[in-house]
C-alpha positions in Angstrom: 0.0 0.0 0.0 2.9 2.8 0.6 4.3 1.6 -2.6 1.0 2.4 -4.1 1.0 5.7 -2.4 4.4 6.2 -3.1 4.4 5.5 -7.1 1.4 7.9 -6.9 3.2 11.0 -5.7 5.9 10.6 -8.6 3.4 12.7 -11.0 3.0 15.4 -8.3 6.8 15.7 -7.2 7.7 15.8 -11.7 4.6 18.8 -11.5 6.4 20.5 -8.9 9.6 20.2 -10.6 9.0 21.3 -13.3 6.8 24.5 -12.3 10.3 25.3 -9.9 12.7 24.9 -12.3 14.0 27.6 -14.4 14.0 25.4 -17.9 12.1 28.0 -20.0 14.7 31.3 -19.1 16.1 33.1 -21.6 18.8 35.1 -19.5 20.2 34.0 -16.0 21.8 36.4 -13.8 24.4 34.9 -11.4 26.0 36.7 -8.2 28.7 34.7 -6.2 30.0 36.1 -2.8 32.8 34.0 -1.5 36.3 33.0 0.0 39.5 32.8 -2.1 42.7 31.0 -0.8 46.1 30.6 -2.5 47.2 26.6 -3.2 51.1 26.1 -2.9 52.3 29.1 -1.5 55.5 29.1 0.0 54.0 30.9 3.2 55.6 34.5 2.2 53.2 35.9 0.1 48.9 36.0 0.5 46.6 34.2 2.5 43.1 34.0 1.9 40.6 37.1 1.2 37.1 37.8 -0.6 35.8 38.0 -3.4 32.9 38.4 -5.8 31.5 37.6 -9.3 28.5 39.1 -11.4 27.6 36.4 -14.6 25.2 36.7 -17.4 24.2 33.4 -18.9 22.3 32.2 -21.6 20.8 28.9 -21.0 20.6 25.7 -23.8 17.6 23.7 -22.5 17.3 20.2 -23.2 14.9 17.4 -21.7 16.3 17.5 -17.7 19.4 19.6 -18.2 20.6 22.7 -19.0 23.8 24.2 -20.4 24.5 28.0 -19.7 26.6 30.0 -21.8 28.1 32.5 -19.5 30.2 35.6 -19.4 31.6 36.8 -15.7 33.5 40.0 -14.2 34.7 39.5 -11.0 37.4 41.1 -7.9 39.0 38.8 -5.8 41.5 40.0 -2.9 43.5 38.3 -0.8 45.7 39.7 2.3 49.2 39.8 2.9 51.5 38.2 5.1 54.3 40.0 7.3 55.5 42.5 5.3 53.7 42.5 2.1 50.8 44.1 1.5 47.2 42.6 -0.2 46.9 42.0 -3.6 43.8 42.6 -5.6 42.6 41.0 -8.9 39.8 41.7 -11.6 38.9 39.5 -14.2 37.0 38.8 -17.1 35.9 35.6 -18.3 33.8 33.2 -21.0 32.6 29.8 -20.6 29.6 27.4 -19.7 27.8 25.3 -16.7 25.8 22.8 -17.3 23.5 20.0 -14.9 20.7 18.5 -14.1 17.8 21.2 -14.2 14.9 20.2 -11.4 14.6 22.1 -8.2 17.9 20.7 -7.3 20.6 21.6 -9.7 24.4 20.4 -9.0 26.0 21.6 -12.0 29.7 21.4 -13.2 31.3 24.8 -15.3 34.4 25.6 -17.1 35.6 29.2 -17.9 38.6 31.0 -19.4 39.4 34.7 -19.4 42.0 37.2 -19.0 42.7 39.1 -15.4 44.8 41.7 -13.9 46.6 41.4 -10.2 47.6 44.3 -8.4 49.9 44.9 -5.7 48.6 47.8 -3.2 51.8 48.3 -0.9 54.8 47.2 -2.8 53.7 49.6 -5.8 54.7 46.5 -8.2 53.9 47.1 -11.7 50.2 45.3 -12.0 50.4 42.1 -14.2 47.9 40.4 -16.0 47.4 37.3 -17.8 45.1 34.3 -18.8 43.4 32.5 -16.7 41.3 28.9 -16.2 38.7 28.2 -14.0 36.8 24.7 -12.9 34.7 23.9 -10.8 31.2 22.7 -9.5 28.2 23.3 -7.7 24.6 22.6 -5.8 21.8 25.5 -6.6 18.3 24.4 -5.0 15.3 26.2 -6.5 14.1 28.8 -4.2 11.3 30.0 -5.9 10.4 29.6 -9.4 12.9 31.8 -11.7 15.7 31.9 -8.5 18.3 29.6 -7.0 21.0 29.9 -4.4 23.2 27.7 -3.9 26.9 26.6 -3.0 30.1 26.3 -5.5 33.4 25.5 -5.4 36.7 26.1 -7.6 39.9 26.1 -8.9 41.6 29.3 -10.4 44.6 29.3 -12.4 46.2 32.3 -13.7 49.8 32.7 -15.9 51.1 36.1 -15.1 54.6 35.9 -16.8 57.5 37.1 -14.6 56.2 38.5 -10.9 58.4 37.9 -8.4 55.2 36.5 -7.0 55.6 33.0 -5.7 52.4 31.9 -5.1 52.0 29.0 -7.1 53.7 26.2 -8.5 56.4 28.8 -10.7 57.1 32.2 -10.1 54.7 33.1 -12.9 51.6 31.2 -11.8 49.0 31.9 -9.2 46.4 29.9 -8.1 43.5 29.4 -5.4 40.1 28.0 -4.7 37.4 30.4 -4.6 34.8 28.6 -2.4 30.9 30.6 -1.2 27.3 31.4 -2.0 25.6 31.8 -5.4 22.6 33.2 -6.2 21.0 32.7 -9.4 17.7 34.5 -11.2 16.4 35.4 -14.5 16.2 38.3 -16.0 12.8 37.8 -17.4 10.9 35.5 -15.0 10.9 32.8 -18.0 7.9 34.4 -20.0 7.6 33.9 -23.8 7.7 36.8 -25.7 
């Protein structure tokens, strides 16, 4: 009998589903607020800071999943240690995400760009360079046409000859930028 009762919820929770998620956007609008640490510093350089990230995304619906062309701007900081002074970055990037679109949506995304670090106290000439970023993510539908959610990534950014050594060579950086997304569309999902 709960079996019975069971199999006959399966055509309400698939209703709900689908009247929570965001399948019929045109645009999604992403803001991420979180923490960014350095990987393989020496211990001389930057520890963690903040940092944030405005997207635009176009989504690609199929049956049950979603790919989202994206482009981001973002600033990321991190502090110094001893002597040095914090470093601030700004970016600009390209790239997708794509998962499995219900009111849970754990996604995976990709993105390459171009950023610029500067450092505020030892007047260093700013550098700039490509840079990579992977990562993943859990978004649950709050209400229909919004989502916020975790993510998680890893940054990778070539900026040529530094005297930064913050990464595995002197002309690398990298971190994981870790926090809270929040995710909504720019035209509550109407047709036009």
């Amino acid at each position: 009998m709960l079996r019975k009762s069971l199999i006959g919820l399966v055509p309400v929770v698939l209703a709900i589903v689908a009247y929570a998620s965001p399948v019929q956007a045109k645009h999604i609008y992403t803001l991420n607020i979180g923490a960014t640490n350095p990987i393989l510093d020496d211990g001389n350089d930057f520890q963690g800071g903040m940092g944030f990230e405005l997207k635009a995304g176009m989504p690609i619906p199929f049956p049950f999943f979603d790919i989202e062309l994206e482009a981001k701007i973002g600033r990321h900081g991190w502090n110094g240690k001893g002597t040095n002074g914090n470093a601030s970055m700004f970016r600009g990037s390209v790239g997708a995400r794509g998962g499995v679109n219900f009111a849970l949506f754990p996604y995976g995304f990709v993105h390459v760009g171009y950023g610029r670090l500067s450092d505020w106290v030892y007047a260093k000439e700013p550098v700039a360079g490509p840079n990579l970023e992977v990562g993943i993510g859990l978004d649950v539908t709050a209400i229909p046409y919004m989502r916020i959610g975790l993510f998680g990534s890893y940054n990778h950014m070539m900026l040529g000859d530094t005297g930064y050594s913050t990464g595995l060579t002197d002309d690398d950086m990298q971190w994981f930028s870790y926090g809270l997304a929040l995710s909504w569309t720019g035209d509550g999902g109407d047709d036009d």
